[in-house]
Wavefront OBJ file of the C-alpha trace (Angstrom):
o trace
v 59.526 26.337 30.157
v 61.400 26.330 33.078
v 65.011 27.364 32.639
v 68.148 25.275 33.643
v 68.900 27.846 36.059
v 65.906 27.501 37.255
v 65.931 24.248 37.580
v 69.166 23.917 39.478
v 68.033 26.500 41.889
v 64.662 24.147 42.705
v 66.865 21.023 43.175
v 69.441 23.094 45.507
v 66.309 24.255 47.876
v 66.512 22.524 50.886
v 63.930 20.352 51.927
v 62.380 22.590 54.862
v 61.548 25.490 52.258
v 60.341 23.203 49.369
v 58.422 20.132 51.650
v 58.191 16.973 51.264
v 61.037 14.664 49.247
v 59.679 13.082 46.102
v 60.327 10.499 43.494
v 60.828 13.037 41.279
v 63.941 14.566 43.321
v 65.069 11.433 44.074
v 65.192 10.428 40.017
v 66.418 13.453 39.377
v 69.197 12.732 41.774
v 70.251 9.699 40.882
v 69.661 10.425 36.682
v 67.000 7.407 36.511
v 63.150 7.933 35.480
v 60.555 8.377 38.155
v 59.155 4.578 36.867
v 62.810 2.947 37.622
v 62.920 4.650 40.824
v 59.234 3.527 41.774
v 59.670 -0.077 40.905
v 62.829 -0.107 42.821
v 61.530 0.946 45.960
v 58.314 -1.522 45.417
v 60.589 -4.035 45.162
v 59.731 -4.988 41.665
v 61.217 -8.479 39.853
v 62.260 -6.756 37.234
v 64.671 -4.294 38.862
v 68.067 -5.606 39.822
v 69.552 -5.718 43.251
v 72.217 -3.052 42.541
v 69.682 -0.676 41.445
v 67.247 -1.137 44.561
v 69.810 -1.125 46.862
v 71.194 2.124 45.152
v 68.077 3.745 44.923
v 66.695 2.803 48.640
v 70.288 4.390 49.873
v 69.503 7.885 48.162
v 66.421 7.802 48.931
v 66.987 7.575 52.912
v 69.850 10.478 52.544
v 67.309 12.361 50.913
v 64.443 11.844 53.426
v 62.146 10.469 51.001
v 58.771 8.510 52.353
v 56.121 7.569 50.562
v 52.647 8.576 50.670
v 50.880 5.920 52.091
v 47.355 6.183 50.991
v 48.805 7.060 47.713
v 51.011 3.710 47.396
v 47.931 1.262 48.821
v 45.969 2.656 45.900
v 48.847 1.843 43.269
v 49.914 -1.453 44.459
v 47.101 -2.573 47.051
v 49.631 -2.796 49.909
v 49.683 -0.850 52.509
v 52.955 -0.933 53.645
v 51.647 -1.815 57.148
v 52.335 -5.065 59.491
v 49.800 -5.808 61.631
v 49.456 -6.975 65.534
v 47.162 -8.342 67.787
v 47.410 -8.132 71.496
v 45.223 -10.671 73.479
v 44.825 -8.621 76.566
v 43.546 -11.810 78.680
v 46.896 -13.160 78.350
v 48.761 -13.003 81.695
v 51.672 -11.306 80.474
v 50.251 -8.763 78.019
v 51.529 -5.602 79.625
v 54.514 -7.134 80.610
v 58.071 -4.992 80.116
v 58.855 -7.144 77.369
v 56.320 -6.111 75.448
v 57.933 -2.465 74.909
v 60.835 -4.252 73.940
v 59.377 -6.566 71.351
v 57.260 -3.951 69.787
v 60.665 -1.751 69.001
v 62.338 -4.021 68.013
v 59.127 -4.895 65.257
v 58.858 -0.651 64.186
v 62.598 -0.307 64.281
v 63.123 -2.913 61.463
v 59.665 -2.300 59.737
v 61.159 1.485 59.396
v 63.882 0.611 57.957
v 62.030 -1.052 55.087
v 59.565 1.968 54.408
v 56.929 -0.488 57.000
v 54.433 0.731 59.618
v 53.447 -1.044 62.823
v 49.570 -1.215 63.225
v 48.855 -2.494 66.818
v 45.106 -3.827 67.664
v 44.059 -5.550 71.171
v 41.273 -7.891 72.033
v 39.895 -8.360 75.227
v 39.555 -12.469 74.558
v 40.407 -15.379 72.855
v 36.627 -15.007 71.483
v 37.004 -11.429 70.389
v 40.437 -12.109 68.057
v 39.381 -13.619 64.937
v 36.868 -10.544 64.768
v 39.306 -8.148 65.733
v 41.566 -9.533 62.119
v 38.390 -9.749 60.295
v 38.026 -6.347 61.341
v 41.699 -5.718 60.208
v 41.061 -7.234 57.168
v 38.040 -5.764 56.115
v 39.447 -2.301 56.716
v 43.008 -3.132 55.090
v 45.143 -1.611 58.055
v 47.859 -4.424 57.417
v 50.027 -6.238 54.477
v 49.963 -9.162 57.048
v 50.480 -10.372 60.480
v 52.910 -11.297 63.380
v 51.115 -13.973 65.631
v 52.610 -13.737 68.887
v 51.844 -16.697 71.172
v 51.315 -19.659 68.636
v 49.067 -22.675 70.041
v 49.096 -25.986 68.916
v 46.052 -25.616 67.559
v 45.553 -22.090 66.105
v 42.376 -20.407 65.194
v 44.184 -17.265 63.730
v 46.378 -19.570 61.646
v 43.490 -21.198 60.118
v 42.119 -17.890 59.079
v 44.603 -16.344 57.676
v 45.186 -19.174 55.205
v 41.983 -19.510 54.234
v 42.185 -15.692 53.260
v 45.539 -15.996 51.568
v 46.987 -13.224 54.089
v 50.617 -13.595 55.085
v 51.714 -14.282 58.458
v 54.744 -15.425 60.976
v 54.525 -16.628 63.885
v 56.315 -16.211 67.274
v 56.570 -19.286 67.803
v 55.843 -22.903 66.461
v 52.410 -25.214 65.890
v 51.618 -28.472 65.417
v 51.152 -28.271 61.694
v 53.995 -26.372 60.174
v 51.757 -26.891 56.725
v 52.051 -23.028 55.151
v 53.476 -21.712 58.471
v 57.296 -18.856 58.789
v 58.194 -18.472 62.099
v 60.540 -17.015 64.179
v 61.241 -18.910 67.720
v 63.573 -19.419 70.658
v 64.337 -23.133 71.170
v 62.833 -22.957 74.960
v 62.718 -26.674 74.689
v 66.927 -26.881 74.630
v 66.905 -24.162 77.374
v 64.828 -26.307 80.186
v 66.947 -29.163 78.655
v 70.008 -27.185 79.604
v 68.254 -26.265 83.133
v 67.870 -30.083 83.603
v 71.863 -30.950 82.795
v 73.075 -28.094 85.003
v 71.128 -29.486 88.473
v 72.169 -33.312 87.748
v 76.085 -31.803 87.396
v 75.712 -30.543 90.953
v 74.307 -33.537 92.129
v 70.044 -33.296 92.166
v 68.224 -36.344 91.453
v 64.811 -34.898 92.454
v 63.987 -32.405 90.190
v 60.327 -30.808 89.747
v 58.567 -28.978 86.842
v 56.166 -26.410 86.776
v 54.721 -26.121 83.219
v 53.317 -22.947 80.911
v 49.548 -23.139 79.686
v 49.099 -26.445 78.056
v 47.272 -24.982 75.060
v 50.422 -22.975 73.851
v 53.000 -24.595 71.881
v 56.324 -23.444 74.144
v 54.476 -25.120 77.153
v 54.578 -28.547 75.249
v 58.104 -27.935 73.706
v 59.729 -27.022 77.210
v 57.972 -30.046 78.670
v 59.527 -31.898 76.121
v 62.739 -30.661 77.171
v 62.371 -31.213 80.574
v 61.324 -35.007 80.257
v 64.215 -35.345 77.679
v 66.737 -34.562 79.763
v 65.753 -36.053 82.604
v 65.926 -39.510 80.450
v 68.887 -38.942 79.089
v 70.416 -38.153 82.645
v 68.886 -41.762 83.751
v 66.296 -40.051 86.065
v 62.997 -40.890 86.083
v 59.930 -38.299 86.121
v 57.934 -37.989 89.478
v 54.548 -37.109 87.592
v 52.806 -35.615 90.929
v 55.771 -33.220 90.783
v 55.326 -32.164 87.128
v 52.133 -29.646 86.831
v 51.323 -27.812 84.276
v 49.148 -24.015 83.559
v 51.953 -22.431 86.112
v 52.129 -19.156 84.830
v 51.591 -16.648 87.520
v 53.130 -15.861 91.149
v 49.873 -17.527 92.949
v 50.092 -20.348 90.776
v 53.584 -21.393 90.958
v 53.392 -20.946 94.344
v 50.567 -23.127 95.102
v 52.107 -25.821 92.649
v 55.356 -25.437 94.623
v 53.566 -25.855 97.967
v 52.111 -29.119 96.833
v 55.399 -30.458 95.315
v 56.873 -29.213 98.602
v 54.424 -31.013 100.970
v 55.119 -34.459 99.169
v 57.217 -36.983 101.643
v 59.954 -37.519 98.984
v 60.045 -33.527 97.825
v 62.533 -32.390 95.301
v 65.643 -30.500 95.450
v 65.533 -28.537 92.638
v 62.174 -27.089 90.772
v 62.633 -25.966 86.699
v 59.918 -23.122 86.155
v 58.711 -22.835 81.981
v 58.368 -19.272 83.194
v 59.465 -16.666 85.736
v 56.701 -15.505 87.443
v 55.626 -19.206 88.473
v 59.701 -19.210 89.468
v 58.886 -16.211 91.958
v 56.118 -17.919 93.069
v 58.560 -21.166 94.448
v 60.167 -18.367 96.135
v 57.120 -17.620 98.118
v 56.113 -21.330 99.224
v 59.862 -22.060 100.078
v 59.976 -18.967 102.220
v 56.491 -20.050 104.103
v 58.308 -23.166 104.571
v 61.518 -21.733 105.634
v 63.615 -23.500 103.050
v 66.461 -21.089 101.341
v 66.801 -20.581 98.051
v 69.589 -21.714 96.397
v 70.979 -24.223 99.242
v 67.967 -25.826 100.297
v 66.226 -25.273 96.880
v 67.354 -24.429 94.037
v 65.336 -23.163 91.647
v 65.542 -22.367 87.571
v 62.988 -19.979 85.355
v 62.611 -18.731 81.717
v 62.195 -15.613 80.378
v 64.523 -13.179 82.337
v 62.054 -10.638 83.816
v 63.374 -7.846 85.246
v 61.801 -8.986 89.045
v 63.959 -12.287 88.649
v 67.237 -9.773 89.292
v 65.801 -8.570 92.452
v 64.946 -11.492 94.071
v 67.017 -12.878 97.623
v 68.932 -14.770 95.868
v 68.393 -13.146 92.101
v 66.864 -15.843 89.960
v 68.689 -18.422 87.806
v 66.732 -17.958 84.529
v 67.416 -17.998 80.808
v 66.672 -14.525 78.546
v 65.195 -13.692 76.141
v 65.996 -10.791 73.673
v 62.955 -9.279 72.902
v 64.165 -6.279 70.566
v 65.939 -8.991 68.272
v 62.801 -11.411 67.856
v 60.583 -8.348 67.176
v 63.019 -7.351 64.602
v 63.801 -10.639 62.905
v 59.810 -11.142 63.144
v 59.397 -8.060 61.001
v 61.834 -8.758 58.748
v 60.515 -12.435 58.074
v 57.096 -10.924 57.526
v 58.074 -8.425 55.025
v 59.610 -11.210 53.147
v 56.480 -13.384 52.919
v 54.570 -10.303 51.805
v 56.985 -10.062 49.095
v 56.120 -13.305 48.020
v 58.514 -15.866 49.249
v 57.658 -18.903 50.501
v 56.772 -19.595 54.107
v 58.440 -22.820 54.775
v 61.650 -21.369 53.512
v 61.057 -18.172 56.566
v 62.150 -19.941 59.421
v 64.167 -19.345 62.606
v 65.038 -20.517 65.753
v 67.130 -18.642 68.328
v 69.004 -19.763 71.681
v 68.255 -17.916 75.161
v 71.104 -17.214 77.082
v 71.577 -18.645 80.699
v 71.830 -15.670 83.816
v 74.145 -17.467 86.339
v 73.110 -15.864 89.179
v 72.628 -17.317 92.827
v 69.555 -19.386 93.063
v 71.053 -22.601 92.252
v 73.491 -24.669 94.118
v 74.595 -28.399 94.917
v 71.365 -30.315 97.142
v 72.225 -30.742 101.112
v 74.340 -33.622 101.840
v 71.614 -35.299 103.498
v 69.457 -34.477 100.160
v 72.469 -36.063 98.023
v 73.269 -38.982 100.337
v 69.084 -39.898 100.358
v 68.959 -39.355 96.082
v 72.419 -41.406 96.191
v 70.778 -44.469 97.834
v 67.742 -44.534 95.120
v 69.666 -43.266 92.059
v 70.880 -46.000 89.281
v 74.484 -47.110 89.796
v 75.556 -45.716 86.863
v 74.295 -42.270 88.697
v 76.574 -43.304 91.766
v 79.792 -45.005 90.746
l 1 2 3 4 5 6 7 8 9 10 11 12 13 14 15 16 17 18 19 20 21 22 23 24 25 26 27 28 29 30 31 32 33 34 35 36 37 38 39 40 41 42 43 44 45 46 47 48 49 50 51 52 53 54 55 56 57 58 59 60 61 62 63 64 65 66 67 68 69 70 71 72 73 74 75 76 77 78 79 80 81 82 83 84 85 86 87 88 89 90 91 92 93 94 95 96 97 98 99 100 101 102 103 104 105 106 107 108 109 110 111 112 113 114 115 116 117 118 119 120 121 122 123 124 125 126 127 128 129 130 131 132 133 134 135 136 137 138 139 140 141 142 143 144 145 146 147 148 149 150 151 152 153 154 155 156 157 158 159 160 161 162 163 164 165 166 167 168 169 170 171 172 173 174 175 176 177 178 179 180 181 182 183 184 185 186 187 188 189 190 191 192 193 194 195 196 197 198 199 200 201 202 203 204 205 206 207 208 209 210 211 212 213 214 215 216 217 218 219 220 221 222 223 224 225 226 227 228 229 230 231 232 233 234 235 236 237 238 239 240 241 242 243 244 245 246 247 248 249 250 251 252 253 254 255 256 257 258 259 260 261 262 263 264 265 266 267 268 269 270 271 272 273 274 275 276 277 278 279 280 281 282 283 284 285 286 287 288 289 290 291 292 293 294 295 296 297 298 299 300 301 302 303 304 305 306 307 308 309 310 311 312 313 314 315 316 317 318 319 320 321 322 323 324 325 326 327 328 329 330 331 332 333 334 335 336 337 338 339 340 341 342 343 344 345 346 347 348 349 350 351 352 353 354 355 356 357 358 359 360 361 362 363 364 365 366 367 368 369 370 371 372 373
């Protein structure tokens, strides 16, 4: 029998000379059984708020974390959110993506979460790569970056009864949590700012049509060109622009047309950079001959001549509140109560300014009266 002396003595040793924290020093801390202390930080129904939160706060002081092979055994979680990075995407290895994925561990951390992080070289090879997942257990559930309007991994995980949340929207929200910026009100904003300064002729250069924040910022675009009282110039609205070559080959076209626009609206930056590169072959200057308006606020948008007008993104935030949602869902609430939508914010910076006066006196002449008087 150990002695209370003892006893004291083991509780007093720091944690460098005795190892590991465990539920037992963190009961014996806080004067509540090991099973009251367990349930609390599996989150279980029949523990009360007060008592998690009480119990999750000593535990972190203490340094307690769990033994994860031990806890997938007891509960059949393990306490891991799992990722999928479609490497054929053109942006995979963007900057962002550091930025998104610590923002996902930071707030997974803080709720005793992992971050298991698989890649696939193809749209083909994904649904194995989860099966794979799956089979093996490595994740609780999913983040789908990238949703499509029509979504294979969606379907699968639903038929397997695994939670997920998406970055992003789909065309049937039937079972779906999400977390999303409204890109749609940002090119609607883009839109309102040009036709303030006076452009009538404004372009679009569209994200891949199969993903859902292509359709939604189109849908923003043609919005707010109606409501403005413009009408669309459909052989200046082109779509799958999502890469320097691309947007600038769209832009050359646009550019080439006898009644060319004033003012371009890119649903991302790199097809942005690219109108940079056909304006310059055409010796048209940014911002006073052209002005021009992205999404996403890349880093290379800043160090542009001028530095690109472009709504941001914070990608830390999304990959926390993504996290977050997803734990949720794995605790068992419902999915069509987990969503969120967040606002980009506007970078004013100098590639947008009033059309030429002979640009505004020619758009003057065709506009609508009630764009004149």
């Amino acid at each position: 029998m150990m002695s209370a002396t003892e006893r004291t003595s083991k509780a007093a040793t720091p944690r460098s000379r005795r190892g590991r924290v465990t539920i037992s020093d963190v009961s014996d801390a806080l004067g509540l059984t090991k099973s009251t202390v367990s349930r609390a930080l599996n989150d279980y129904a029949d523990i009360s708020e007060a008592t998690r939160l009480k119990v999750r706060r000593k535990a972190d002081a203490m340094g307690y974390r769990p033994l994860s092979q031990a806890q997938a055994i007891r509960t059949g979680l393990s306490r891991s959110l799992g990722l999928v990075i479609q490497q054929s995407d053109h942006d995979a290895h963007r900057p962002f993506l550091a930025e998104f994925l610590a923002g996902v561990s930071d707030a997974a951390s803080a709720e005793g979460y992992t971050l298991t992080v698989a890649s696939s070289a193809s749209e083909e090879t994904t649904l194995e790569t989860f099966r794979a997942m799956l089979a093996d257990h490595k994740a609780d559930g999913f983040i789908l970056p990238r949703a499509r309007l029509d979504d294979a991994r969606i379907r699968l995980l639903l038929d397997e009864d695994v939670p997920f949340v998406l970055f992003g929207r789909t065309r049937d929200p039937h079972g779906c949590a999400w977390f999303d910026i409204e890109g749609e009100a940002a090119i609607a904003s883009a839109v309102e700012r040009l036709v303030a300064l006076g452009h009538r002729r404004i372009a679009y250069l569209g994200g891949f049509e199969t993903y859902t924040y292509a359709w939604l910022r189109e849908r923003g675009f043609r919005a707010a060109m109606q409501a403005a009282g413009l009408s669309v110039n459909e052989d200046q609205v082109i779509g799958n622009c999502v890469t320097r070559e691309g947007g600038s080959d769209a832009a050359a076209r646009i550019l080439a047309l006898p009644d060319r626009p004033t003012a371009i609206v890119c649903a991302v930056d790199m097809a942005a950079l690219g109108v940079y590169r056909a304006a310059e072959k055409l010796g048209l200057v940014i911002g006073r001959d052209l002005s021009v308006i992205g999404y996403d606020g890349i880093p290379e948008g800043d160090h542009t001549d001028p530095p690109l007008n472009t709504f941001a993104v914070d990608n830390h935030y999304s990959g926390a509140r993504l996290a977050a949602l997803l734990i949720r869902r794995i605790r068992g609430e419902d999915p069509e109560a987990l969503r969120e939508l967040a606002s980009a914010r506007f970078l004013d910076r100098g590639s947008m300014g009033p059309p030429t006066s002979t640009d505004r006196e020619t758009a003057q002449q065709r506009a609508p009266q009630s764009l004149t008087s």
